[in-house]
N, C-alpha and C positions, 0 to 999 in steps of 0.2 A: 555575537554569533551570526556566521552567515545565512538568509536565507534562498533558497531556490524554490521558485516557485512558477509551476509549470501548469500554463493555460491550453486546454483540451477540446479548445473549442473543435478543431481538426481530429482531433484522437493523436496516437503516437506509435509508433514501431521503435525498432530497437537503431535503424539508421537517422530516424527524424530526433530521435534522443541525443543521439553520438555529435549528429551534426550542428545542432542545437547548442550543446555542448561549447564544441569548438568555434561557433561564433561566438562564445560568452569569453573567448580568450585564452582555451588552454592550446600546450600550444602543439602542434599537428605534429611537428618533428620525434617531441618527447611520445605522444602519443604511439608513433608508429614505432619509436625502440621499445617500447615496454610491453607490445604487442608483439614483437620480434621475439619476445622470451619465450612465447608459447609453443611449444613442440608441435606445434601445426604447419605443413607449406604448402604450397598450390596454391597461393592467392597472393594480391597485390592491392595497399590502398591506393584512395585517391578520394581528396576532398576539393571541390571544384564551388566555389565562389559564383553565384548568379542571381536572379530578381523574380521577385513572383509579385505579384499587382506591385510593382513599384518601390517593396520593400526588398533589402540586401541580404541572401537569406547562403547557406552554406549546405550541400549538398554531398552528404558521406555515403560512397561505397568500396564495397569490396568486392574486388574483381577476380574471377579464381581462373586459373591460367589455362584449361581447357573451354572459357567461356569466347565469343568470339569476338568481343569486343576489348580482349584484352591486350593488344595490338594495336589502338587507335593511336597509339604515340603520344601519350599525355606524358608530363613530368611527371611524376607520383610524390615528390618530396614536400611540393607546397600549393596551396590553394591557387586553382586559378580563376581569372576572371571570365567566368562565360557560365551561360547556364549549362547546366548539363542533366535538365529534369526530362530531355526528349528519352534518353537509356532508359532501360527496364531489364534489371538486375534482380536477383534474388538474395532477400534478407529476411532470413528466419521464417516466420511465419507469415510476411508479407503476403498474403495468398494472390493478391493481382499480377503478381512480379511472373516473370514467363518462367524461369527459374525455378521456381519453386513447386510448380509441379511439375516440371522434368527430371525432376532431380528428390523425386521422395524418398528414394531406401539410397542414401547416403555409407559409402564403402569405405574402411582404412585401405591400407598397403596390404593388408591380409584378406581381404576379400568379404569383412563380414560388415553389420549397421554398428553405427555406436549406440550403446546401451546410457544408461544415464549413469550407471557403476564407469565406465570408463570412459567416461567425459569425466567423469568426477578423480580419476586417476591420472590423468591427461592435465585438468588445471592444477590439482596436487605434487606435478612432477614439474611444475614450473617456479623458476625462481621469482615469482609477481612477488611482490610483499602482501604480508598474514592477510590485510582487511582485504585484498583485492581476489585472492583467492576465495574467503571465506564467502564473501557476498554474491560473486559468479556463482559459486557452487548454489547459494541460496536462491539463486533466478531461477539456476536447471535445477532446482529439487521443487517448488513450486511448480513449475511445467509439468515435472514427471510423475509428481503427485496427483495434479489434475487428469493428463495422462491417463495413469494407471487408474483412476477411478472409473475415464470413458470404457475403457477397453477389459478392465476385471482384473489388471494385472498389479503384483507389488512394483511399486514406483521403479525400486531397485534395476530394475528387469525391463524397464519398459524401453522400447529400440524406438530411437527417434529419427524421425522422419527430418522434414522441413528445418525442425531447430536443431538435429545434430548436424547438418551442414556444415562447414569451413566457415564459411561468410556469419552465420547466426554464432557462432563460438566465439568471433571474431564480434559482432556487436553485442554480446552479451558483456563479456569480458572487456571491451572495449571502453561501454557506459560504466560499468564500476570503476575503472582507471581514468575516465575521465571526471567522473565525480572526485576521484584522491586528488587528482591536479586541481581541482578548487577546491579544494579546502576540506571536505568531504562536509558542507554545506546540510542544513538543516533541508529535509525537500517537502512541499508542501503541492499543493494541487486544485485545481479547479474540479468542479464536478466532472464523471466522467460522458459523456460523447458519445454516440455508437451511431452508424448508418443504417440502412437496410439493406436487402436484398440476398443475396446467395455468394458463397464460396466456393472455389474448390479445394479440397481436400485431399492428406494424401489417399485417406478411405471414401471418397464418393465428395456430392454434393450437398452442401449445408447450409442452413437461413444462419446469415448474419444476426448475432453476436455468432463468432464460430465457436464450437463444443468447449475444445480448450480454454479461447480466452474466457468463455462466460463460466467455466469452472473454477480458472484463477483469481477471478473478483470474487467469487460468490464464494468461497473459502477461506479471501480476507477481510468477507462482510463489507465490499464497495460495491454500493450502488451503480446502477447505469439506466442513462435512459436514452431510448433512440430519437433520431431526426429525420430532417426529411433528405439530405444525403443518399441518394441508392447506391454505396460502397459500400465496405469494410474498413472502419477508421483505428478499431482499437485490433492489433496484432496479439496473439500469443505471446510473444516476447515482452510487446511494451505492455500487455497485460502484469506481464510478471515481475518487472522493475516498479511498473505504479504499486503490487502491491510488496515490493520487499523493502521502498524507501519512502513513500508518502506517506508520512503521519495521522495526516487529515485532509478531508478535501470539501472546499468551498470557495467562497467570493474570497477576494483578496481584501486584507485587511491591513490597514498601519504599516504597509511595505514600503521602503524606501527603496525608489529601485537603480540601480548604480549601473550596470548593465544588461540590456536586451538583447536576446541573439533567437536567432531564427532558424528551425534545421527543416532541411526541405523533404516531402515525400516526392515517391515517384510516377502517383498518376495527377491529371488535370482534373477536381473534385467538380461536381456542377455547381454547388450551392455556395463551397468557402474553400479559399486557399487551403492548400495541400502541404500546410506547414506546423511545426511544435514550434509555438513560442515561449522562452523559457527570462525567466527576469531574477537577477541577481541581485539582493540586494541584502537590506539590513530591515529584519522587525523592529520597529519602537517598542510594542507589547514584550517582543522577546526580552530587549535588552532590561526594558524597566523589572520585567518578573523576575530574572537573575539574578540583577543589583540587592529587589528583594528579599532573595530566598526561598520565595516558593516557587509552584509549578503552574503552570494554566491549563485550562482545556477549555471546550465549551461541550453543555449539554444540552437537548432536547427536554423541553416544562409540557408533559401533556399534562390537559385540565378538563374537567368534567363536572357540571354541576347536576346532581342527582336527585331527584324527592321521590321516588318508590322505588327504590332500591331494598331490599333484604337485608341486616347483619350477615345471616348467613351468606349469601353472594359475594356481599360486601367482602368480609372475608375469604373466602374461597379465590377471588380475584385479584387478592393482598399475594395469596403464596404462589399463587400462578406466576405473575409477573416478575416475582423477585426470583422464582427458579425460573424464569425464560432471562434472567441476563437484566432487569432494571435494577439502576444503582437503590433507588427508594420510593417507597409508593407510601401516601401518608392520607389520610380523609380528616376532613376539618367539618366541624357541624357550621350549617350558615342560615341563615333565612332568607328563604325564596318568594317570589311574588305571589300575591293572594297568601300571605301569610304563611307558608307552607313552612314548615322544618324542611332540612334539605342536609345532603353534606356536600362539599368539594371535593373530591376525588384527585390526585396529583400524582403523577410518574415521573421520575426524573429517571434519562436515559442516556447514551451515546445516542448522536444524532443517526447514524446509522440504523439503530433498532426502532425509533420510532414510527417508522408504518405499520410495524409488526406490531409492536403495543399498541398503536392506536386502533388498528382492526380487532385486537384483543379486547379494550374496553368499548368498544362495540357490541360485540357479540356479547360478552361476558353479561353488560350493567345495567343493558337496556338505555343506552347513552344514545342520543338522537344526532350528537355533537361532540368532536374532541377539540379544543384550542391548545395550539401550538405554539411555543416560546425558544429561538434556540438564545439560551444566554451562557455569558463568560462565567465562566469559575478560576477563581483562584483557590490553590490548595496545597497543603503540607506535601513533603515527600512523604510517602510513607513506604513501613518494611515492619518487619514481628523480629523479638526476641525472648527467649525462655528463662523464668524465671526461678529460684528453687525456694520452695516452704517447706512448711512441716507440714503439708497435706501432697505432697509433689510437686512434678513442674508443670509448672501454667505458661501460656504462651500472652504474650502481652505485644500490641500494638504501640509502633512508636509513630511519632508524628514529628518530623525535623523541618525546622525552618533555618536557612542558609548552613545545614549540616551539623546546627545541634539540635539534640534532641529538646523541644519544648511540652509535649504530652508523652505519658507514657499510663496504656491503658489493658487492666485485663479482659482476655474476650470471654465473652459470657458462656459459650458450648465448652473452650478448657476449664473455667472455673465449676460449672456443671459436675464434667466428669468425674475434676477428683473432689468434687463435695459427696456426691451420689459413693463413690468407692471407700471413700474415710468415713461415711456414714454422719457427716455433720451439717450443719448449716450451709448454705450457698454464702450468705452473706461475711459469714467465716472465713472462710478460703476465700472470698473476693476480697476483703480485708489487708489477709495476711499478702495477696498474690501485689494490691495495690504497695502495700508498704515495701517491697521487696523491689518491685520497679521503680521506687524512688532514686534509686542508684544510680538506674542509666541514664537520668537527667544528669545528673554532674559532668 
């Protein structure tokens, strides 16, 4: 399986995506008929070939035909060679772009904003194929979720500014068809990026991360952290594509990379080129987990070594963490220095949660120290299926390695239930519920 994996050192919009994209080889003609489909007109592409510090980088916009640069006589059909990073166009949420705050309450042919209901009617009346549809619609439902959180409105309802634009409809829809053109690639991701300083808005002025994009990470639990950059790196838009197609985001690991391409932004950054670079290639890890059967991830090991700590705390901070979202939290007796009894204490989490649990065993444990481990996990697919006894149905956990089932196990709150309700033993109905799920190992 392919992967994509996209480094943030710059942050990203929805044009440094597109164009990123289109150096990696798809190819700009199919591109612009398949955007031809969409019941949108007033605009024109153009993707223009140029250099930023010396590397070959591809620079995507969309030009809408009341703009006044849409007249400069460029071919539109094919890349050309010349930079063309001097324009300042408006893309989406790009808040530096001049565009985009000229142009904040965005009109159809009838006079009114588009809603997020009729952007959602507008991609739906288009003949894109299922996934290209269904993933644009999942960008602008992410936006207007966040949206309507800023603003107190149902998502449904919320009239978009900046991203209902021609131009953002156009790179939103744009990055998912050009994702289908490769392959529709596994996307993975570097941590993300953010600059300082202030925005404009279409509602006023706002400290970078802007409102939206720092609702759209923080919704899909992606961290951010800022730099010393005094721009705006991470957009609304390219907020929303990192969080409807990045998996996970870290260092690059076991990537083989077969293609680099480069999509340009459109201001000159102080600190680092003003580009998404994007690398295509092949996981080793992926390929070998596959061959295997199972699945990978990696987690977050917090550790904590205790000697006056309470049972009672102790516990109390077991069921905390596992209803705040830790996959397991386990204490092991150990002997500490000057002979002290002691326990370890252990979280294992998604590495996203782990600031959140590790200030929790802070507070909680009276812990002076947390150490941190992120390691690889390999692990079964897993999914539930229902069993029937003579005490009712139990729900039982399967665990499948290369799609057969190898574990097959009842959960303990179903077996619970119907022991408590049949009035008999747990160990009873755990029994009967185990011999019944033997079947679905065959």
């Amino acid at each position: 399986m392919k992967t994509l994996y996209l480094d943030l050192f710059s942050g990203i919009s929805g044009d440094m995506f597109v164009g990123a994209l289109l150096d990696l080889g798809v190819d700009y003609g199919h591109l612009e008929a398949e955007l031809g489909k969409l019941p949108v007109a007033g605009y024109h592409l153009h993707a223009a070939r140029g250099s930023k510090c010396g590397i070959s980088v591809i620079k995507f916009d969309v030009h809408l035909e009341h703009d006044h640069d849409a007249s400069h006589g460029h071919d539109h059909a094919h890349a050309h060679q010349h930079d063309h990073q001097g324009h300042h166009h408006s893309h989406g949420h790009s808040h530096e772009h001049n565009h985009a705050e000229a142009h904040t309450h965005i009109h159809d042919e009838h006079g009114h904003e588009r809603t997020f209901t009729e952007i959602s009617r507008l991609i739906q009346a288009s003949p894109l194929s299922g996934w290209v549809r269904e993933k644009s619609l999942a960008v602008f439902r992410r936006i207007a979720v966040a949206e309507g959180k800023i603003h107190g409105v149902a998502p449904e309802k919320v009239h978009f500014h900046e991203v209902g634009a021609v131009d953002s409809i156009v790179d939103i829809v744009g990055g998912c068809l050009a994702l289908e053109l490769l392959g529709k690639p596994r996307v993975l991701a570097s941590p993300v990026v953010e600059g300082f300083g202030w925005v404009h808005c279409a509602h006023g002025r706002f400290p970078v991360p802007a409102p939206a994009t720092l609702a759209i990470l923080g919704a899909r639990g992606i961290a951010v952290s800022q730099c010393e950059e005094p721009h705006e790196l991470i957009t609304p838009t390219g907020a929303a594509l990192l969080a409807e197609f990045v998996e996970s985001f870290g260092p690059m690991q076991s990537l083989v990379a077969e293609k680099i391409g480069f999509g340009l932004g459109t201001r000159d950054n102080k600190t680092r080129p003003n580009v998404l670079r994007a690398i295509l290639g092949t996981g080793t890890e992926i390929v070998s987990a596959v061959e295997r059967g199972w699945e990978a991830d990696t987690v977050a090991v917090l550790e904590s070594n205790l000697d006056d700590v309470s049972a009672e705390v102790l516990g109390n901070f077991v069921e905390q963490a596992l209803a705040g979202g830790a996959l397991d939290v386990f204490h092991t007796p150990i002997q500490m220095k000057k002979n002290r009894p002691g326990v370890l204490l252990t979280v294992l989490c998604s590495p996203d949660q782990a600031d959140g649990l590790t200030e929790q065993m802070l507070r909680e444990t009276g812990s002076f120290g947390v150490r941190r481990t992120i390691a690889e996990r390999k692990k079964l697919g897993r999914d539930f299926a229902n069993v029937e006894t003579a005490y009712g149905t139990i729900t039982v956990k399967l665990g499948r390695l290369g799609g057969k089932v190898i574990h097959a196990v009842p959960e303990f709150e179903s077996c619970r239930a119907q022991a408590k309700k049949a009035d008999v033993p747990l160990k009873q109905v755990y029994e009967a519920a185990l011999s019944a799920a033997q079947a679905l190992r065959r």
